[in-house]
N, C-alpha and C positions, 0 to 999 in steps of 0.2 A: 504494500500500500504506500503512493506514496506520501512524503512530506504533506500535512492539510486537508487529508482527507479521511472523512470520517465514516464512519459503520452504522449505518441504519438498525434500530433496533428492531425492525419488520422484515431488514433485506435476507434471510432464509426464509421465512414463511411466504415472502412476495416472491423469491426466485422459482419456489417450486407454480405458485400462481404462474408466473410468467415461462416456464418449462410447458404446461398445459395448453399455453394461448399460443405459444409456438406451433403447438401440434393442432389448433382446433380450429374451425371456420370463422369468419368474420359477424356471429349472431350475435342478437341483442347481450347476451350474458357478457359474453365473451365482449364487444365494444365496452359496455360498462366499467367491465374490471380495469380493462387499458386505460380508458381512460382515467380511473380513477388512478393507478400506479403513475400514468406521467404528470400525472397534479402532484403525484407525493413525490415523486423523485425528480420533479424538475428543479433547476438550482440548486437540489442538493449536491453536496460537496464531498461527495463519493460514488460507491456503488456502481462505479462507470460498466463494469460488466451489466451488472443487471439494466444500466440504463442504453448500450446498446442492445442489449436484449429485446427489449422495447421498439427500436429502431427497428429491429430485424421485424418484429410482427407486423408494424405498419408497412415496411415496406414489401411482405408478402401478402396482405390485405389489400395490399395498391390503394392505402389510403392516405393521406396529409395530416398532421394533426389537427386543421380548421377541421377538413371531414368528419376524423374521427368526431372532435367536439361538436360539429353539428349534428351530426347524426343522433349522438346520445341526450344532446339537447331534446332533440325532438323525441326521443321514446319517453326522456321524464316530461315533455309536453301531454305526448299523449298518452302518460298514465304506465306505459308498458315497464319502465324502470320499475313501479312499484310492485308489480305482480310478481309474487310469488313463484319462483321454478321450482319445481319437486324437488331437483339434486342440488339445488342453490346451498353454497355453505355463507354461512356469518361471515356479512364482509366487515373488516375493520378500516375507518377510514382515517388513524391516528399516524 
């Protein structure tokens, strides 16, 4: 690690989140959680694996991160954010 850079207290439990969105399609769950990770990890001052990680899904998504954030804008417009998914786990958003 170098010099300044620090260890996220979420970056294992978020790597394996981000392991999954590597392998998964670009659906509402799955946009959600992304974008929620690059809210958490952007400007942070580490964790650069995991945050080209992140890179890599949007750009196998072929999406932008305006996209991704519009996108997911519009499912918590239209309610879809809040619905429940059977295999949904507890998201943490600290």
């Amino acid at each position: 690690m170098a010099i300044g850079e620090q260890t996220h207290p979420q970056a294992s439990k978020d790597q394996s989140i981000v392991d999954r969105l590597l392998q998964s399609p670009a659906e509402a769950p799955h946009l959600l959680a992304l974008a929620r990770l690059r809210i958490r990890y952007k400007n942070f001052p580490g964790a650069r694996s995991l945050q080209r990680d992140l890179d890599t899904v949007l750009q196998q998504w072929h999406l932008t991160e305006e996209e991704l954030f519009a996108q997911t804008r519009a499912l918590y417009a239209s309610g879809a954010a809040h619905a429940k998914q059977s295999n949904e786990e507890q998201q943490d958003w600290s």
